[in-house]
C-alpha positions as CSV (number, residue, x, y, z in Angstrom):
1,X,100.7,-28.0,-71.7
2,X,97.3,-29.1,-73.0
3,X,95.7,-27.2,-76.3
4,X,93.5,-24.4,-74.4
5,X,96.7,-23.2,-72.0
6,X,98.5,-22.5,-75.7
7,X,96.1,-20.8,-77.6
8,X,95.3,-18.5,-74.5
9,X,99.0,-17.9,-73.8
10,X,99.3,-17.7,-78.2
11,X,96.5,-15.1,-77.7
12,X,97.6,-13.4,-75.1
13,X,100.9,-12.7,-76.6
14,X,99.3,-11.8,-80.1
15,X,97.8,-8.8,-77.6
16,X,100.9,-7.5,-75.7
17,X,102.9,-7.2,-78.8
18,X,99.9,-5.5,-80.6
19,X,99.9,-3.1,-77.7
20,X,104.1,-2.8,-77.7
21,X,103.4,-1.9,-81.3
22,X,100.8,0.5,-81.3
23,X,102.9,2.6,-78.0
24,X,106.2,2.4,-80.0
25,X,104.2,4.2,-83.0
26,X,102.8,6.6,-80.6
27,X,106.3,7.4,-78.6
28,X,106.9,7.7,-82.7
29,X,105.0,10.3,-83.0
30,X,105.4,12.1,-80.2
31,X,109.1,12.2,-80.6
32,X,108.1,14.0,-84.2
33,X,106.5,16.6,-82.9
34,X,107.5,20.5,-82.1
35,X,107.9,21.8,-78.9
36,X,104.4,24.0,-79.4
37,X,102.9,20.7,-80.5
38,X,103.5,18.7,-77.6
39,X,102.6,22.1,-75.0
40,X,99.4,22.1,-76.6
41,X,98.7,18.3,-76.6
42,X,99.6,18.3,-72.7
43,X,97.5,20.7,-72.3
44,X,94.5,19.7,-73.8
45,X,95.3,16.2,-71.9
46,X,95.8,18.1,-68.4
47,X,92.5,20.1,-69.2
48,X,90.6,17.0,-70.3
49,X,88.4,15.4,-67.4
50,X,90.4,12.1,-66.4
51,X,87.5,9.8,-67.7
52,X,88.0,11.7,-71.0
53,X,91.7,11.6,-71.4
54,X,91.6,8.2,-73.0
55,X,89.7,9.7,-76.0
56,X,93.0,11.9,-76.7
57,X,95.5,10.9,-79.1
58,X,98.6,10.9,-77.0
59,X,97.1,9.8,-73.8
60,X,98.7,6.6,-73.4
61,X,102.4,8.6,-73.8
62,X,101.3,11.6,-71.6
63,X,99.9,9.0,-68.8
64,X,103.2,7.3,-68.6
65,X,105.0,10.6,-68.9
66,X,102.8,11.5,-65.9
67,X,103.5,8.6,-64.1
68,X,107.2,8.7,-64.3
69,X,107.6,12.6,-62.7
């Protein structure tokens, strides 16, 4: 495997765990929070135009929760 092939593939898993990381601290937090906390956040996210969604702090947990029901 030549040089460039390892630094992208060195780079490119620098970026996946990054991402593991920052959902596993959302899921986190989400897992913290009160029943009422989470209504309202789902709401908001369900109310939110989809464009605008990604601007919402638990959009990446609601998406999958979406997703998966």
């Amino acid at each position: 495997m030549n040089t460039t092939t390892q630094a992208q593939a060195n780079r490119r898993q620098v970026v996946v765990t990054q991402l593991q990381d920052e959902v596993n601290k959302l899921a986190a937090e989400w897992q913290a929070l009160s029943r009422k906390s989470k209504i309202e956040a789902w709401l908001n996210w369900l109310e939110a135009a989809p464009a605008m969604r990604v601007f919402l702090p638990y959009h990446r947990v609601l998406s999958v929760m979406e997703g998966v029901s």
